[in-house]
PyMOL CGO cylinders between C-alpha atoms (Angstrom):
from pymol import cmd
from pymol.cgo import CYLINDER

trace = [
    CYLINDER, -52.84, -41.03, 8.34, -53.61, -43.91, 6.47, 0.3, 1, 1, 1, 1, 1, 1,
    CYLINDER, -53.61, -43.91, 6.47, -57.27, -44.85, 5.02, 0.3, 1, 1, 1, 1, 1, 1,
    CYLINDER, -57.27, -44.85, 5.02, -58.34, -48.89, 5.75, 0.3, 1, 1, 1, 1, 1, 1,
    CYLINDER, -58.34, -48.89, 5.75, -61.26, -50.66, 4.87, 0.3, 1, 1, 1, 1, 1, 1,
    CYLINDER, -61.26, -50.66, 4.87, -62.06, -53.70, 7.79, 0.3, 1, 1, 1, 1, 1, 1,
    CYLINDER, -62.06, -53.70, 7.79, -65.00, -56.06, 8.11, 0.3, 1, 1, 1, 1, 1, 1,
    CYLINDER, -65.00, -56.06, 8.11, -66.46, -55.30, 11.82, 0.3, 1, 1, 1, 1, 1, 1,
    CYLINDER, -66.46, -55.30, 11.82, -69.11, -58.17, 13.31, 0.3, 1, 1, 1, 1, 1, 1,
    CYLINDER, -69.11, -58.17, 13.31, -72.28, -56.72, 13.56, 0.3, 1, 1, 1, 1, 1, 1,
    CYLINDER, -72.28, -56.72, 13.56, -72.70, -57.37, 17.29, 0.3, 1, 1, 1, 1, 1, 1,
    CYLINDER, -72.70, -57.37, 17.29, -68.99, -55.66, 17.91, 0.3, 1, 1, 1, 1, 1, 1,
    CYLINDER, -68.99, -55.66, 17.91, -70.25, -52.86, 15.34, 0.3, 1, 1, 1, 1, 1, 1,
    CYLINDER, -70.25, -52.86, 15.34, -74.06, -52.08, 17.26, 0.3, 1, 1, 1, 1, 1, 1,
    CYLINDER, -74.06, -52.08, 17.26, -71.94, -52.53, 20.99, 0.3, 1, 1, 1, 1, 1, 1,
    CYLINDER, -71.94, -52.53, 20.99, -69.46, -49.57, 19.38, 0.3, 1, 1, 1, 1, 1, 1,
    CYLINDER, -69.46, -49.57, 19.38, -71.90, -47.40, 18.06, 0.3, 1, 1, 1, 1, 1, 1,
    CYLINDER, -71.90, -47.40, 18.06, -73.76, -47.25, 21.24, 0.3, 1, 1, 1, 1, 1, 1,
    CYLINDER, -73.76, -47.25, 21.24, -70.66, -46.58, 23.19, 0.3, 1, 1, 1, 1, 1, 1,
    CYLINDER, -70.66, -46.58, 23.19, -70.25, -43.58, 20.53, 0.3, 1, 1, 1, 1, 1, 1,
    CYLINDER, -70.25, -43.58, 20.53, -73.35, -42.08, 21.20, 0.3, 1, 1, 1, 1, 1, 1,
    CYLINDER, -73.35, -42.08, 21.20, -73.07, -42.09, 25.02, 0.3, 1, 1, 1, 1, 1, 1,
    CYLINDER, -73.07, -42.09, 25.02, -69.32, -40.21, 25.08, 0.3, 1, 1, 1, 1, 1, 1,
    CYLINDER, -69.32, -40.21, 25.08, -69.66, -38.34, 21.92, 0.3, 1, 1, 1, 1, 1, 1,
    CYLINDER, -69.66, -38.34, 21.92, -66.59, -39.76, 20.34, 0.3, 1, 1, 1, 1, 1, 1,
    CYLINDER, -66.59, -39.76, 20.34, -66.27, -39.48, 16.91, 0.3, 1, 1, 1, 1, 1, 1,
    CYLINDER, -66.27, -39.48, 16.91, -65.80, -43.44, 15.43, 0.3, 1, 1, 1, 1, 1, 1,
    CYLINDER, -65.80, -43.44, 15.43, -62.22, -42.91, 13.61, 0.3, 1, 1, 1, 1, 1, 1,
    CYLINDER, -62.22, -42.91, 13.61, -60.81, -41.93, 16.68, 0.3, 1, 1, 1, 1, 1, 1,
    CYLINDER, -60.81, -41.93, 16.68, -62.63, -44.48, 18.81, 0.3, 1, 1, 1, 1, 1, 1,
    CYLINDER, -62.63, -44.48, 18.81, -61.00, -47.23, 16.63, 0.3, 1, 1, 1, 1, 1, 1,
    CYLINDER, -61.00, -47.23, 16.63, -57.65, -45.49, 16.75, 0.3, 1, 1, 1, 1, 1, 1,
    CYLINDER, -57.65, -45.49, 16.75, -57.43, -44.92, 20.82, 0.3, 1, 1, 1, 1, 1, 1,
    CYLINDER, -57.43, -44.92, 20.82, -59.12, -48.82, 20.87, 0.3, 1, 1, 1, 1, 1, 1,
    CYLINDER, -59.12, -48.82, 20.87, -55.61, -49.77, 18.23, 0.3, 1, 1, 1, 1, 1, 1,
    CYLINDER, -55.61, -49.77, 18.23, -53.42, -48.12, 20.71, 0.3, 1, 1, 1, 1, 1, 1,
    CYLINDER, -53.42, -48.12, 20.71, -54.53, -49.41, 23.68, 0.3, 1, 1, 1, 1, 1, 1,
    CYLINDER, -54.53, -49.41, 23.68, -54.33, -53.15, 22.07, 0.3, 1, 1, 1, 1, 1, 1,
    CYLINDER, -54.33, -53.15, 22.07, -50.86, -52.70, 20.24, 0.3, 1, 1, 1, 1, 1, 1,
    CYLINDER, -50.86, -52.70, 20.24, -49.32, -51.00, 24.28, 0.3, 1, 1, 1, 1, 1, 1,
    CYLINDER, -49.32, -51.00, 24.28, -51.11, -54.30, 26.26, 0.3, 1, 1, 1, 1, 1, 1,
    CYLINDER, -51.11, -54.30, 26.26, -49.20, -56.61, 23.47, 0.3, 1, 1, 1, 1, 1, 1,
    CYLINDER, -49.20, -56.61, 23.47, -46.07, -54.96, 23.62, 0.3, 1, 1, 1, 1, 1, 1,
    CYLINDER, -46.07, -54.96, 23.62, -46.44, -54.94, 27.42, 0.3, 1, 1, 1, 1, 1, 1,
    CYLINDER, -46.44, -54.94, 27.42, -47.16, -58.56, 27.47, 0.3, 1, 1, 1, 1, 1, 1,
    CYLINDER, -47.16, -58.56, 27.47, -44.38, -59.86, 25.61, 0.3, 1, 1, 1, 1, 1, 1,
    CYLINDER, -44.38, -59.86, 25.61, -42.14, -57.32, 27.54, 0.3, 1, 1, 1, 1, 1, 1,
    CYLINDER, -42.14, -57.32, 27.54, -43.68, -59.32, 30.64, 0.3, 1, 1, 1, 1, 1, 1,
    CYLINDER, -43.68, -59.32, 30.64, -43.06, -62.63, 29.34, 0.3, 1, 1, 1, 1, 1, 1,
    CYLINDER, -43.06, -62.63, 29.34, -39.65, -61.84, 27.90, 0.3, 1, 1, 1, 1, 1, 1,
    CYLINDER, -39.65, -61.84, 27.90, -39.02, -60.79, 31.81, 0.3, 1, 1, 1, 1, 1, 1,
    CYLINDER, -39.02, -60.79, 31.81, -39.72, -63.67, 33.49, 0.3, 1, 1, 1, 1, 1, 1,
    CYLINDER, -39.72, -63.67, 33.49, -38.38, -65.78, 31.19, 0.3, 1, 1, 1, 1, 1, 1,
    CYLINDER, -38.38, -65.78, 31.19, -34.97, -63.67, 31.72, 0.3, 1, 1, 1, 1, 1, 1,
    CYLINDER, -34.97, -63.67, 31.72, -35.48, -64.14, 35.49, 0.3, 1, 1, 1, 1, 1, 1,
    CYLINDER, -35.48, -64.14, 35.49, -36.09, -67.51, 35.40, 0.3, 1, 1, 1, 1, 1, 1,
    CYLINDER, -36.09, -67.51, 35.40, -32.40, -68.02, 33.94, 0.3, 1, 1, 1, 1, 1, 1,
    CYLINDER, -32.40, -68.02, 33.94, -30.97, -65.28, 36.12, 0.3, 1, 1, 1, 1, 1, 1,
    CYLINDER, -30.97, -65.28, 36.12, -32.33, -67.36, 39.50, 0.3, 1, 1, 1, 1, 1, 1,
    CYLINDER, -32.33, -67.36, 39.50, -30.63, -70.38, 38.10, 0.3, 1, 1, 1, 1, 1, 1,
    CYLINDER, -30.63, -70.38, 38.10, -27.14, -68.61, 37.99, 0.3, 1, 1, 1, 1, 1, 1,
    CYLINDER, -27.14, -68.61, 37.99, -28.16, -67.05, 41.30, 0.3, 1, 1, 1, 1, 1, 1,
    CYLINDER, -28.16, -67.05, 41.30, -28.74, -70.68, 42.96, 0.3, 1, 1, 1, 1, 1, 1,
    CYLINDER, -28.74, -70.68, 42.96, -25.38, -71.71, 41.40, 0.3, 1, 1, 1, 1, 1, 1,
    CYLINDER, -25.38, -71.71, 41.40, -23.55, -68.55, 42.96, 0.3, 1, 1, 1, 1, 1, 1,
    CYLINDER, -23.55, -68.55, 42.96, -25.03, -69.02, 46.43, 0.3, 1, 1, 1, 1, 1, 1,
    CYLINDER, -25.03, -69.02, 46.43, -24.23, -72.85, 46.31, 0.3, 1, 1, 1, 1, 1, 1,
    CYLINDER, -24.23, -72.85, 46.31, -20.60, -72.12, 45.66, 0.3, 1, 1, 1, 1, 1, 1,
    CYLINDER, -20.60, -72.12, 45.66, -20.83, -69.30, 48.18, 0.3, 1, 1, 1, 1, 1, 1,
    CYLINDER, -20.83, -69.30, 48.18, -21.96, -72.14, 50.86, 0.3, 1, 1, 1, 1, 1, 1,
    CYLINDER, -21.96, -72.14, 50.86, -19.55, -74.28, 50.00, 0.3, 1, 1, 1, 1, 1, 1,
    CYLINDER, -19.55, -74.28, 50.00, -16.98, -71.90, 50.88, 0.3, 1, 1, 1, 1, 1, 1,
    CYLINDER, -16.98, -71.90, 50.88, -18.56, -70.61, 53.92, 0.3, 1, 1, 1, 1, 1, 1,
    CYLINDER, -18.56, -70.61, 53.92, -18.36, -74.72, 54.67, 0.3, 1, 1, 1, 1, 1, 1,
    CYLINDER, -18.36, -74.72, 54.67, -14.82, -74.87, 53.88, 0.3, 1, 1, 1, 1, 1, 1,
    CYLINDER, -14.82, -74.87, 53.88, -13.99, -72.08, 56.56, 0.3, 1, 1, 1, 1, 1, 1,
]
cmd.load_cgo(trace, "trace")
């Protein structure tokens, strides 16, 4: 575990602590679940956009494959 020191806005701060004292969480591992939910929806967006940006360039070769495809279904 590692100790850090961070600057929380006081409206963020008051929302959290009332959170706190309606699920009986301690704070440190509020903060920590709250991390790890925000680091997995990054790492699942970027996985997301590196997808369709993959799939994008895989329907491009896929329109070029069916057009030579046609042509020699034309050329039968």
């Amino acid at each position: 575990m590692k100790t850090i020191s961070l600057k929380i806005d006081d409206v963020i701060f008051n929302e959290t602590e009332k959170v706190l004292a309606k699920i009986k969480k301690p704070r440190n591992r509020y903060i920590n679940d709250a991390l790890n939910f925000y680091n997995k929806l990054h790492k699942r967006n970027a996985l997301s956009e590196k997808l369709q940006r993959e799939s994008e360039l895989v329907a491009k070769d896929s329109l070029k494959i069916l057009h030579e495809f046609e042509k020699i279904d034309d050329n039968d």
